[in-house]
N, C-alpha and C positions, 0 to 999 in steps of 0.2 A: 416552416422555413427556418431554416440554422441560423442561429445568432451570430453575431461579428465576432472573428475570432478574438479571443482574447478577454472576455465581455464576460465569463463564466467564472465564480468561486464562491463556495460555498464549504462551512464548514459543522460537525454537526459534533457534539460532547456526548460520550454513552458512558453507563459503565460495562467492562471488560466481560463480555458476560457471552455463551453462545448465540445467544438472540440477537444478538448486535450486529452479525454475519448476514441478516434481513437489512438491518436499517444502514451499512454499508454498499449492498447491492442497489438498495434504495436512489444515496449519492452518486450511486455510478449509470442508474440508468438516466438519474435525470442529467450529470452529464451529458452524454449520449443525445440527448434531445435537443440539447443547446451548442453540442460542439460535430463538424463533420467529419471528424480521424475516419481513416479507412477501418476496414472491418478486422483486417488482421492487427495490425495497433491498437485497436482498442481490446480484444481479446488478449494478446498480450499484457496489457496494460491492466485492465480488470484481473487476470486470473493472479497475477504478482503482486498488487491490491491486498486482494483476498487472502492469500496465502500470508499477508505480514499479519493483516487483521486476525487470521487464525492463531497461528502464531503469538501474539499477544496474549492474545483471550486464552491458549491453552498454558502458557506457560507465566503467564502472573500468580504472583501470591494472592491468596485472599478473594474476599469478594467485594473489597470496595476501591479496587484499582480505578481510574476512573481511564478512559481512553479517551482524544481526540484526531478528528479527522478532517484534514481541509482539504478539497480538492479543487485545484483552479485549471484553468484553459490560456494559456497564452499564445500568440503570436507563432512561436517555434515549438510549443511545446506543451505538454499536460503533469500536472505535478499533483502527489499527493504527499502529504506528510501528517505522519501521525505521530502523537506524546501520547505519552503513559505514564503514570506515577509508580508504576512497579517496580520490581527489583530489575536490579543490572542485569544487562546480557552481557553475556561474554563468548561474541563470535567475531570472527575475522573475515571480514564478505571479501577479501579477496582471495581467501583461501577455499571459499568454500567449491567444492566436488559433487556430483552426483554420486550416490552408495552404491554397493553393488546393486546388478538388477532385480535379485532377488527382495532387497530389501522393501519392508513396509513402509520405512518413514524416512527421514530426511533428508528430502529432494526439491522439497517447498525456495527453500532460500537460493540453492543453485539457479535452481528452475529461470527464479526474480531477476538474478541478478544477468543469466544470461540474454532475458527480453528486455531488459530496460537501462536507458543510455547514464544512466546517475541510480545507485543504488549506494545508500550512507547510511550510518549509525551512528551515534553520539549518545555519551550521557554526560549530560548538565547536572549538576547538583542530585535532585532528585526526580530528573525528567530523564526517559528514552524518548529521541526523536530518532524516526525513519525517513527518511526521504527519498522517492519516488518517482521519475522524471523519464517521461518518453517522449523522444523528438520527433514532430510529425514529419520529417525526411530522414534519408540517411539509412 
């Protein structure tokens, strides 16, 4: 039985690492267990997830970036947000485009930002925060 909405957040600290793409799917299923979003919401929601999580891990410095991930369930809404200690990005999410079709790669960030109702970037000092937010109507 689905817990009361809103009732759900959990957050887990890894470092930035490929393996980490486990222990993030990890948080998303147990979501899933605890929260009823329909089936295409949460696929959108998971695969935009994933694609930042990637994203991180592929384009930090080093190897002792550390990443965090919270993911909560509220009321209206499912949010994820994630910090990193890495280096700055420097993207414009409301510019971003899908590449040509031919293209191998960067389609990840379009992809996000066209399934999900709040998609932000920010850098603090020396945090990137992403934030992540799908509305369960709408």
């Amino acid at each position: 039985m689905a817990a009361e909405l809103g009732s759900f957040s959990r957050r887990l600290r890894m470092t930035a690492r490929p393996e980490s793409l486990d222990e993030v799917h990890e948080i998303l299923a147990d979501l899933w267990v605890h929260d009823p979003l329909d089936v295409r919401r949460r696929i959108e929601f998971e695969s935009a997830v994933a694609e930042i999580a990637a994203n991180i891990i592929e384009h930090t410095a080093g190897d002792s970036v550390v990443m965090t991930l919270e993911v909560r369930a509220l009321p209206d809404r499912i949010e994820a947000r994630f910090e990193d200690d890495g280096d700055p990005v420097s993207v414009d999410l409301t510019a971003t485009e899908l590449p040509d079709e031919l293209a191998e790669r960067g389609r990840g960030l379009a992809i996000a930002g066209s399934v999900l109702d709040r998609f932000d970037y920010q850098r603090d000092g020396k945090v990137n925060t992403w934030i992540l937010t799908r509305n369960r109507a709408g």
